[in-house]
C-alpha positions as CSV (number, residue, x, y, z in Angstrom):
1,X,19.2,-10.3,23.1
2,X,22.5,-11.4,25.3
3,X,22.5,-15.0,25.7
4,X,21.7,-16.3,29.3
5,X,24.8,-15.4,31.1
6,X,24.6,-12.8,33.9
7,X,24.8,-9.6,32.2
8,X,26.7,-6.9,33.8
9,X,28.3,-3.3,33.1
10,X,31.6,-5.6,32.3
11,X,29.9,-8.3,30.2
12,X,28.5,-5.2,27.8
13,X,31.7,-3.4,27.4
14,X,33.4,-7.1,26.6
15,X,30.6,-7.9,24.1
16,X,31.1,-5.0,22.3
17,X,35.1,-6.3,22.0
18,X,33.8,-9.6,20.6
19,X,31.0,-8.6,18.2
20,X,32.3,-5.6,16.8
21,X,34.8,-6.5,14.0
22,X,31.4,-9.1,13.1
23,X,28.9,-6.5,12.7
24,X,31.1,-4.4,10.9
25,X,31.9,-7.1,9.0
26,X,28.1,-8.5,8.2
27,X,27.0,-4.6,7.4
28,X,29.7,-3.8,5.0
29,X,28.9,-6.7,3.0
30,X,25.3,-6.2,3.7
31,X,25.1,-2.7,1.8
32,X,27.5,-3.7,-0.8
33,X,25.0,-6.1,-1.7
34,X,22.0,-4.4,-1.3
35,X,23.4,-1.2,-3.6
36,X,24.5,-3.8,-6.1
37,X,21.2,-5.3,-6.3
38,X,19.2,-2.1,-6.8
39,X,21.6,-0.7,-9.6
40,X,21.4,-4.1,-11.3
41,X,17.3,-4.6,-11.3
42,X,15.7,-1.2,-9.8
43,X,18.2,1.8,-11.3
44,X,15.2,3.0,-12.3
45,X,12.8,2.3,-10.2
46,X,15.5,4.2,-7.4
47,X,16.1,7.5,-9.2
48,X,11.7,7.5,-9.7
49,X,11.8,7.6,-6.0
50,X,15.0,7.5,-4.3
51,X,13.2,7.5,-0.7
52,X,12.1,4.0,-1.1
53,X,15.4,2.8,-0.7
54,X,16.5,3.4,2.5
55,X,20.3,2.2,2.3
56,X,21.8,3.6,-1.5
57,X,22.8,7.1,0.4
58,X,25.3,6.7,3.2
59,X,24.5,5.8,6.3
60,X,25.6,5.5,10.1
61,X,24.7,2.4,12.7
62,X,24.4,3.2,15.6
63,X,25.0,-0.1,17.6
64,X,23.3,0.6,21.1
65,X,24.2,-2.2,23.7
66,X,22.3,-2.1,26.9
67,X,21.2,-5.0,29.5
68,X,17.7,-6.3,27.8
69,X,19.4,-6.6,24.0
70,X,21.4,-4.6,21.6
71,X,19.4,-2.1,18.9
72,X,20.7,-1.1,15.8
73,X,19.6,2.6,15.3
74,X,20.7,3.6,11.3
75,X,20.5,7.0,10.2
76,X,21.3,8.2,6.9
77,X,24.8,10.1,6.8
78,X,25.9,13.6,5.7
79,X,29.7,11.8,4.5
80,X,30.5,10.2,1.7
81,X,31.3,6.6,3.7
82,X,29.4,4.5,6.0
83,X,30.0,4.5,9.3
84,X,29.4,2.4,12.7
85,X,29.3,4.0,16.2
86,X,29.3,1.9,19.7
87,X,27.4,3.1,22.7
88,X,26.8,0.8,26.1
89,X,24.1,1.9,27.9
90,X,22.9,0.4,31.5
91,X,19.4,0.2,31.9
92,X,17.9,0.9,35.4
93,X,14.1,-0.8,36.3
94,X,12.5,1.8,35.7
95,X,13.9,2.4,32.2
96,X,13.2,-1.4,31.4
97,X,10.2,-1.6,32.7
98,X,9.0,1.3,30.1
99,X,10.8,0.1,27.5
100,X,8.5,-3.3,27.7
101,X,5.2,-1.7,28.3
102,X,5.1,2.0,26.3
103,X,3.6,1.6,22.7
104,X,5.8,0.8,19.4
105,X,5.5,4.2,18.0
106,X,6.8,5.6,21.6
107,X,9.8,3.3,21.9
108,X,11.9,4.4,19.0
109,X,12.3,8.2,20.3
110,X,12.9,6.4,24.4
111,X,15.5,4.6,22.3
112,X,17.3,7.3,20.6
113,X,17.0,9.7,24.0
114,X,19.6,6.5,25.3
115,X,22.0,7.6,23.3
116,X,21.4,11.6,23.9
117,X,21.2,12.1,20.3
118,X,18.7,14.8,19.1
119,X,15.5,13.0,17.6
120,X,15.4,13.8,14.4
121,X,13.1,12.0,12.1
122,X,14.8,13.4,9.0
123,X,17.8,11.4,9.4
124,X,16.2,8.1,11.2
125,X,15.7,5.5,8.9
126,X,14.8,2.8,11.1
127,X,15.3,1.0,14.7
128,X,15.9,-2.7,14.7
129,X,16.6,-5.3,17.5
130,X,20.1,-6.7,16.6
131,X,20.5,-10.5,15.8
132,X,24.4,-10.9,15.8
133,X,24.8,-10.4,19.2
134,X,25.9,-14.1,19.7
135,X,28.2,-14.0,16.2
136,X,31.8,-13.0,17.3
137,X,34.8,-12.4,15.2
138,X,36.3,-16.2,14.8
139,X,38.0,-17.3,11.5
140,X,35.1,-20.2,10.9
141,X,32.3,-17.5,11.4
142,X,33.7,-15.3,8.1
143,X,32.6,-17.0,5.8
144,X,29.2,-17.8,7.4
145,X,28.8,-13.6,7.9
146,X,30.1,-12.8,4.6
147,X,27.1,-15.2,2.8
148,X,24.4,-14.2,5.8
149,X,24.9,-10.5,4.5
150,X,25.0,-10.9,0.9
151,X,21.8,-12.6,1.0
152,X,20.1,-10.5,3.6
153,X,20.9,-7.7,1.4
154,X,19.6,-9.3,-1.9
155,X,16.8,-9.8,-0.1
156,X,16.4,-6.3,1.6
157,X,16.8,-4.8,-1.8
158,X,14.0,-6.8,-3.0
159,X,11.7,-5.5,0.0
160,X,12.4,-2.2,-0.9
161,X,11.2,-2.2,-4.4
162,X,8.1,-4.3,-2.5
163,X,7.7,-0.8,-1.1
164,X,8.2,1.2,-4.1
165,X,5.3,-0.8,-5.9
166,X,3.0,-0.3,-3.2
167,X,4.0,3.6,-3.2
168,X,3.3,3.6,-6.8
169,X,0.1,2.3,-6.4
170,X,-1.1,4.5,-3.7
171,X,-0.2,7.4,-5.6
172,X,-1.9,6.0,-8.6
173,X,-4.9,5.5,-6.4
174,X,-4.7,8.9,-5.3
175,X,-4.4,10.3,-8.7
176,X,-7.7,8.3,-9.5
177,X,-9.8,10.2,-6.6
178,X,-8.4,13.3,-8.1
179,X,-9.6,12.3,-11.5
180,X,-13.3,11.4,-10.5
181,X,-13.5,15.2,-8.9
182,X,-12.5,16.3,-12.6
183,X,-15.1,14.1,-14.0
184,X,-17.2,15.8,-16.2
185,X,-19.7,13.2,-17.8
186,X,-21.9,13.4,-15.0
187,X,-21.8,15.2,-11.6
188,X,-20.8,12.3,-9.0
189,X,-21.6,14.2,-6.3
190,X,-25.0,15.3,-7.0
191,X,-25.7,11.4,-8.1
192,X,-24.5,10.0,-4.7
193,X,-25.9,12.4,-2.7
194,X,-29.5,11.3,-4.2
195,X,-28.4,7.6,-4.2
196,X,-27.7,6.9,-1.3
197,X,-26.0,3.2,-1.9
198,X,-22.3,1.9,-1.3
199,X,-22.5,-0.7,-3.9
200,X,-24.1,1.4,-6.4
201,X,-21.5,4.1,-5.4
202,X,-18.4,2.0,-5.2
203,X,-19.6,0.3,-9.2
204,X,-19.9,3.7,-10.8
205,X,-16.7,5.0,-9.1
206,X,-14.6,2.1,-10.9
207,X,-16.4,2.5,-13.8
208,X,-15.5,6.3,-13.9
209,X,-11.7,5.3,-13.3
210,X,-11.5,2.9,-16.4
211,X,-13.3,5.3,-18.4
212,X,-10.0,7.9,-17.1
213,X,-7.7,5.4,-18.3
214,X,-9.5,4.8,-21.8
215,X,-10.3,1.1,-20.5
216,X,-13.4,1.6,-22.1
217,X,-14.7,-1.7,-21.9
218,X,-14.4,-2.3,-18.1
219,X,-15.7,1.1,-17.9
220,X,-19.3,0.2,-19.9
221,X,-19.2,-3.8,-18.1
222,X,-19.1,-1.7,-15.1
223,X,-21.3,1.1,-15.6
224,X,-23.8,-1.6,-16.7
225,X,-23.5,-3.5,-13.6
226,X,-24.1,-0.5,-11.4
227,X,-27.2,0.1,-13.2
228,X,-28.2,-3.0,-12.2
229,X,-28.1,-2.1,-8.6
230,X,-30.0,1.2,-9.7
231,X,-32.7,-0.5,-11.1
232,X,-33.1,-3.0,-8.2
233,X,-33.3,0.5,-5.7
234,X,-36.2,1.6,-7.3
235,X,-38.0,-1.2,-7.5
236,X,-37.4,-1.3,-4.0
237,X,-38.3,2.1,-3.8
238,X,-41.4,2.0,-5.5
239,X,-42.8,-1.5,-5.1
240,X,-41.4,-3.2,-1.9
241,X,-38.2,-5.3,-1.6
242,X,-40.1,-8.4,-2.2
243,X,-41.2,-7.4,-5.9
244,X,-37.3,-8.1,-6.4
245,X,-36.7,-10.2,-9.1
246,X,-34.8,-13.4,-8.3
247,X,-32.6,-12.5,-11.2
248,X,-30.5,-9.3,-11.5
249,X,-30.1,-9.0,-14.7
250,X,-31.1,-5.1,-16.2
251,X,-34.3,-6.4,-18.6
252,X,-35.7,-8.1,-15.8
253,X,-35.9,-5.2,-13.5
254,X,-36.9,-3.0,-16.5
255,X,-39.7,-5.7,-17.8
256,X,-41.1,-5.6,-13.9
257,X,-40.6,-1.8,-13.9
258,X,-42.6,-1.4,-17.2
259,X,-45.6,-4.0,-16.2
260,X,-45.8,-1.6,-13.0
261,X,-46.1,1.9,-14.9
262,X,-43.0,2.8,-13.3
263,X,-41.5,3.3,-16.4
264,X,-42.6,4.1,-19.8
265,X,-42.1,2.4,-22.7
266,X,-39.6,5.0,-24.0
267,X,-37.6,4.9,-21.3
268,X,-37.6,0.7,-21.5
269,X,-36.6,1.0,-25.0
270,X,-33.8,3.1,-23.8
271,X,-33.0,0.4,-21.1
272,X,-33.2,-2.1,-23.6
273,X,-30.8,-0.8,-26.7
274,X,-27.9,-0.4,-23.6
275,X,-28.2,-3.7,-22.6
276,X,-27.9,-4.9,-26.0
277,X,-25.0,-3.3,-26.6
278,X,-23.4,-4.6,-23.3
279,X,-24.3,-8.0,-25.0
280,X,-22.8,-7.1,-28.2
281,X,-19.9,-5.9,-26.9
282,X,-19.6,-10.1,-24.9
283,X,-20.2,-11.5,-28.4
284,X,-18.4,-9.5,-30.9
285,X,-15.5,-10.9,-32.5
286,X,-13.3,-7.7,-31.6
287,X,-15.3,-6.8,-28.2
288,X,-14.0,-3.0,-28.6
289,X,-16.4,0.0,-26.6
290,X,-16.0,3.6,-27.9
291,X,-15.8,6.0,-25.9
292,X,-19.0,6.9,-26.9
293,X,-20.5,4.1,-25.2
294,X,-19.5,4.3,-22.3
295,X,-20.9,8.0,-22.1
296,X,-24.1,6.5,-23.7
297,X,-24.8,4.0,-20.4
298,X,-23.6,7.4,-18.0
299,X,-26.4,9.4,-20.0
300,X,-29.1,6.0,-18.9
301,X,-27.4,6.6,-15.3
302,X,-28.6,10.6,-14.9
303,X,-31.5,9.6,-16.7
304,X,-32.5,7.0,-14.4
305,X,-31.5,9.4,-11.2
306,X,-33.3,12.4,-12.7
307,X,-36.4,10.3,-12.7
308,X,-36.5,8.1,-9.5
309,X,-34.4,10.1,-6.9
């Protein structure tokens, strides 16, 4: 914003004068420092994905000045150089007055409109209130702007590999959900839509992407865990909640479940040789899983389903 002076048509048009060679100044070395940054730490990480880093292409700023602040609009740029455009704009009531109240994701295009440029979401990279409207060009602010920039664009660099990570991981999360459909081991959907339980659900869903990424033992700790929470749903199920054990651990729902005739002593057995693997697997000297024990505890899983639901 303008500092508290009466702001007129004049006082716009004479900050621009005053400010200009500053923000030109503070941007220049702003990108050379943020390019420099990403080719020194994130080369990679930039040509991966390129659109997390808003500021290695060209780019234009527009610097809008009006009476309630000055925005920086930045676009990215179709020539080989950056480049900084000045346009004074005076705001009427009306146009204030919506600019204050409209919502955020509204104000950016009511913005752009000021400077009758086509919106264009392609090219927008972002919209930011300006904070050097009170640095002007003086021979004791240049060194002051030069060091503000470089380390607002060390940091800005920074934030944008913040963004690539987070990208990353959404897409890897993404590319999990997609794996579970492929799942083959057991049919998900049929499972869930007979259990009906969010924590059983959300257990044997991790477990399922460990198994993906051949982290075999979270995938049998986890698998084992959810059928925990099975076993506790049928006794629910079959004998009350208040037959619930105190303890949740799998021989202790299986031992009730066997005393009741719920299950048969084949079926315990079966209970029991998974749990002591689980066990085996916390007190070996190696603690490695197979693959084919994971897929042991899913086959207990459908057993259990088959059975009770």
């Amino acid at each position: 914003m303008f500092n508290d002076e009466i702001i007129t048509k004049k006082s716009i048009a004479s900050s621009i004068e005053m400010t200009q060679k500053s923000r030109e100044l503070y941007y220049t070395r702003y990108l050379e420092s943020y390019r420099s940054r990403v080719n020194e730490f994130y080369a990679n990480e930039y040509k991966e994905s390129p659109d997390s880093f808003d500021f290695m292409s060209s780019i234009n700023i527009t610097f809008l000045y009006t009476n309630i602040g000055v925005f920086n609009i930045i676009y990215t740029s179709n020539k080989n150089t950056d480049s900084f455009s000045y346009i004074s704009v005076w705001l009427d009531d009306s146009q204030v007055n919506k600019l204050k109240t409209i919502p955020d994701h509204l104000k950016n295009s009511e913005i752009i409109k000021l400077t009758n440029r086509k919106v264009n979401s392609d090219y927008l990279i972002k919209i930011e209130p300006d904070l050097l409207d009170s640095l002007t060009y003086k021979p004791q602010n240049i060194k002051y702007t030069n060091s503000k920039a470089y380390e607002d664009g060390l940091k800005s660099a920074d934030d944008s590999y913040h963004t690539y990570t987070l990208a990353q991981l959404f897409k890897k999360s993404v590319t999990q959900y997609k794996e579970l459909s492929n799942f083959i081991v057991l049919n998900l959907d049929l499972i869930f839509s007979k259990v009906k339980d969010n924590e059983f659900k959300y257990e044997l869903e991790e477990s399922v992407k460990a198994y993906q990424a051949e982290l075999y033992l979270a995938s049998a700790t986890t698998a084992e865990i959810s059928i925990e929470t099975l076993l506790r749903i049928i006794i629910v199920k079959k004998l009350g909640k208040y037959k619930l054990p105190k303890e949740s651990y799998i021989l202790k729902s299986a031992q009730l479940l066997l005393q009741t005739s719920i299950i048969d002593k084949r079926l315990f057995n079966r209970i029991e040789s998974i749990n002591n693997l689980r066990h085996g697997i916390a007190h070996s000297a190696t603690g490695e899983v197979e693959k084919w024990d994971c897929e042991q505890i899913f086959g207990l899983i459908k057993i259990l389903v088959d059975t009770f639901f």
